[in-house]
C-alpha distance (Angstrom), angle and dihedral (degrees) to the residues before:
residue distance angle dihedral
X1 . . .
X2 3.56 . .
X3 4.41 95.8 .
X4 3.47 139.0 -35.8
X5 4.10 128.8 -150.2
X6 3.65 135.9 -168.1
X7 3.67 121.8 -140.2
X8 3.73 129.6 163.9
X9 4.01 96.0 -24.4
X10 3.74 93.6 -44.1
X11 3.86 127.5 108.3
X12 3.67 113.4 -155.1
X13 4.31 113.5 -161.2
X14 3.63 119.0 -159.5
X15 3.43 113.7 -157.8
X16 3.61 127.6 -164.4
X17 4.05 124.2 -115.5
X18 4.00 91.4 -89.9
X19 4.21 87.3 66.2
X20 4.05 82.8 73.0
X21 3.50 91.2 60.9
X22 3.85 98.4 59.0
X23 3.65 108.0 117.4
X24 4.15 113.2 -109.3
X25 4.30 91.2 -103.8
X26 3.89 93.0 47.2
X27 3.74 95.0 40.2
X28 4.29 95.8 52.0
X29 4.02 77.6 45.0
X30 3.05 106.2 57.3
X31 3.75 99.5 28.7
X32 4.01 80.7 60.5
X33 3.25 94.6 59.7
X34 3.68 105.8 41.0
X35 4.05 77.8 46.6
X36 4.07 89.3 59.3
X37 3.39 96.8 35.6
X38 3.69 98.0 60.7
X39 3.38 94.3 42.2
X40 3.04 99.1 67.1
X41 4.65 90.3 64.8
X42 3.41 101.8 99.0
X43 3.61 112.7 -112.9
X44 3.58 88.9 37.2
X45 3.74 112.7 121.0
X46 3.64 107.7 163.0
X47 3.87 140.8 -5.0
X48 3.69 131.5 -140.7
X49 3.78 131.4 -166.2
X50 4.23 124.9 -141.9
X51 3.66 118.9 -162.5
X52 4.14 102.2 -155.6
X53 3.53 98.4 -29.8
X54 4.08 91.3 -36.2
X55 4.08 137.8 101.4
X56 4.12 112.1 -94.4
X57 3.67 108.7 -100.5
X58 3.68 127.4 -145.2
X59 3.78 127.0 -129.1
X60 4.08 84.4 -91.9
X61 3.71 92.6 48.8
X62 3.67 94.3 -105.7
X63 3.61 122.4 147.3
X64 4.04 111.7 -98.0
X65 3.80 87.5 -145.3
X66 3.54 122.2 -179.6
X67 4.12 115.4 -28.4
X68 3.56 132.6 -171.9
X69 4.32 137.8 174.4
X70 3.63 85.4 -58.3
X71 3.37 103.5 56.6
X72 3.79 102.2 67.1
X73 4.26 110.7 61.9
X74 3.70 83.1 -149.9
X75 3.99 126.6 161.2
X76 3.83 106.5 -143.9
X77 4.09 94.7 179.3
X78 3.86 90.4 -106.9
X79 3.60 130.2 176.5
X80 3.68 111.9 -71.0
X81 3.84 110.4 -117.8
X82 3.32 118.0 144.8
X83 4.37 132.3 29.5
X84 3.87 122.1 -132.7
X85 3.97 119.9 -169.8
X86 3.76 126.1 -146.9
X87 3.58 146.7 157.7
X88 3.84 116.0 -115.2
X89 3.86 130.5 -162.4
X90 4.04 101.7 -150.0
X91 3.75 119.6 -179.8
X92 3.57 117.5 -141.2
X93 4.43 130.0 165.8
X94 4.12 131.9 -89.6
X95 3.72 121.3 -111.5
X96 4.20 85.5 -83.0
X97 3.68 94.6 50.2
X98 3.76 92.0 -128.8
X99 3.68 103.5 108.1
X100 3.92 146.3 38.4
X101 4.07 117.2 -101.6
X102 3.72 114.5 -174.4
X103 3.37 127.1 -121.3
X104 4.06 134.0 -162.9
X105 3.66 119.4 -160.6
X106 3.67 141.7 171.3
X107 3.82 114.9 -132.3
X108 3.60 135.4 -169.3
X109 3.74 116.0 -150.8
X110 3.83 151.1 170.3
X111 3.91 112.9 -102.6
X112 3.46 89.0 -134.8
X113 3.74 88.6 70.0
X114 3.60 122.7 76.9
X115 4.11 122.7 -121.6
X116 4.14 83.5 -113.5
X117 3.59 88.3 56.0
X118 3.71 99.4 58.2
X119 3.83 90.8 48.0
X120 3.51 93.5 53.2
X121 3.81 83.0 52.9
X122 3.48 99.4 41.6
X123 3.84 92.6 56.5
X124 3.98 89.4 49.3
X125 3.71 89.6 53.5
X126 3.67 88.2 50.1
X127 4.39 128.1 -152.6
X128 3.87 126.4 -35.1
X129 3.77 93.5 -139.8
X130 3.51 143.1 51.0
X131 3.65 88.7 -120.8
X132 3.70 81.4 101.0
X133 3.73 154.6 -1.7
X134 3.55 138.5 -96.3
X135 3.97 126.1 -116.0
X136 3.61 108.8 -167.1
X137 3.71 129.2 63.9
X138 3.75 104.1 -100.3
X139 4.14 87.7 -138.8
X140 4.17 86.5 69.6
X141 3.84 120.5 117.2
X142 3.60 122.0 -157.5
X143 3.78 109.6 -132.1
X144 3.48 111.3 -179.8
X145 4.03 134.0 -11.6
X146 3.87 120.3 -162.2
X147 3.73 132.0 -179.8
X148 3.88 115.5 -165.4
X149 3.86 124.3 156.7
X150 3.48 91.1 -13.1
X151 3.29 101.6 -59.6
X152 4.45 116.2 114.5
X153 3.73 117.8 -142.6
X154 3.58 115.4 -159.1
X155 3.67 120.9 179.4
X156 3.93 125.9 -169.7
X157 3.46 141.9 -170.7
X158 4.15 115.1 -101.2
X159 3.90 85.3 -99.0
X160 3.56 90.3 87.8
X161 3.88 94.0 60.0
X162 3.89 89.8 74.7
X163 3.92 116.9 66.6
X164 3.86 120.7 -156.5
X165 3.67 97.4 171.2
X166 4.23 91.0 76.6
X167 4.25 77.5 -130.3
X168 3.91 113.9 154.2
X169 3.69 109.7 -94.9
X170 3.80 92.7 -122.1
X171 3.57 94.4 50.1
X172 3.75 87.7 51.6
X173 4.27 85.4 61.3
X174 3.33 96.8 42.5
X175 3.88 94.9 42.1
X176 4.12 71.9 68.0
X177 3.84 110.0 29.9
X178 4.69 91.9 52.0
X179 3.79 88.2 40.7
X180 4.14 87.8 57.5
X181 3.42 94.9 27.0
X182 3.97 87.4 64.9
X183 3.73 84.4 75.9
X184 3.44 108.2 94.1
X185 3.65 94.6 -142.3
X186 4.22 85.8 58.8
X187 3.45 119.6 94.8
X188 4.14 103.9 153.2
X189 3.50 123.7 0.6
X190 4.15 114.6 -147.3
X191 3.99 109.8 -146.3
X192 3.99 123.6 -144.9
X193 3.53 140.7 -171.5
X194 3.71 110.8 -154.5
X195 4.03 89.8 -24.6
X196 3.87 93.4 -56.3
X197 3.89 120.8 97.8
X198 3.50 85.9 -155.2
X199 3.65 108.7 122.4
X200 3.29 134.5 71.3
X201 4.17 113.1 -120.5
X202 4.05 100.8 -117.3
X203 3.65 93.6 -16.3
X204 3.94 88.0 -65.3
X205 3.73 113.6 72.9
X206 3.72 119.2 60.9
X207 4.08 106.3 -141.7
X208 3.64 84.6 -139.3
X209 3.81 100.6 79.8
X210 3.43 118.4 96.8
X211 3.46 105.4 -133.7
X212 3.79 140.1 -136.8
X213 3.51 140.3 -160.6
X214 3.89 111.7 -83.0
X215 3.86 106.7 -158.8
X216 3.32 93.5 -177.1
X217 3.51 96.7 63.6
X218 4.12 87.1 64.3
């Protein structure tokens, strides 16, 4: 962080030219929370981010522009207070693992949480009948789910790297990627493994794609 100034209820942050070189997960991550943090100053009504002198771009090229609390969809782990109830289209596999079967369900959840969230969680916890088969390995933990400009960043724990379900690895992203991408503020969905999209998924998927919905795999 180069400097910072206050004008008129808005804290502008100029970064240095090192901020650019963030990659996309850590950048929305951080960004949220220097977002949230601030917000909370009173007198603070909005934050905006400089690159060298210039506005923050997004991975289109768009100007960041001012953001505030609600900006960032962004699960903190708060204090359950209040319950929301919604109907959920999850995705999960058929009997030979090779293709998508869809799946409604009624959930219960915490308001705190957002609706991408409790698929994530959904997924992990896998279907209640045997009218199909699970894709993710049950052991997984959701860390963190962020939706910014469309995009949904979901970030597990290294449990999901191993499959026990013998489920083909692209139906175990997609199983993911069409149940978020039913959302219609979900266009790609950007997987993680302990924030780094460095791995490949079974040796065969690099973590770095952002994905889109694959209707053909339904």
């Amino acid at each position: 962080l180069r400097h910072y100034f206050y004008e008129n209820g808005l804290v502008t942050l100029n970064f240095d030219a090192s901020y650019a070189s963030l990659d996309r997960i850590t950048e929305i991550l951080d960004r949220a929370a220097i977002v949230r943090t601030l917000m909370q100053i009173p007198g603070v009504d909005a934050v905006s981010f400089l690159v060298d002198g210039k506005p923050l771009k997004d991975a289109a090229g768009a100007v960041v522009g001012n953001m505030n609390a609600d900006t960032f969809i962004y699960n903190a782990g708060k204090e359950i207070n209040n319950y929301d109830k919604g109907r959920i289209l999850l995705y999960f596999t058929n009997q030979e693992g090779n293709k998508l079967v869809p799946i409604y369900r009624t959930v219960i959840y915490s308001s705190n949480v957002s609706m991408e969230q409790v698929i994530a969680e959904e997924l992990v916890k896998g279907p209640a009948s045997d009218i199909s088969r699970p894709t993710i390995n049950p052991d997984t933990k959701v860390l963190n789910v962020t939706l910014q400009d469309g995009i949904c960043y979901v970030d597990f724990n290294e449990k999901f790297l191993s499959e026990p379900y013998q489920v083909k690895p692209d139906i175990v992203i997609y199983s993911i990627v069409n149940s978020l991408a039913e959302l219609t503020e979900v266009n790609k969905v950007q997987i993680s493994v302990n924030g780094s999209t460095a791995d490949k998924f079974m040796d065969s998927i690099p973590l770095s794609t952002l994905f889109e919905r694959k209707l053909d795999m339904e």
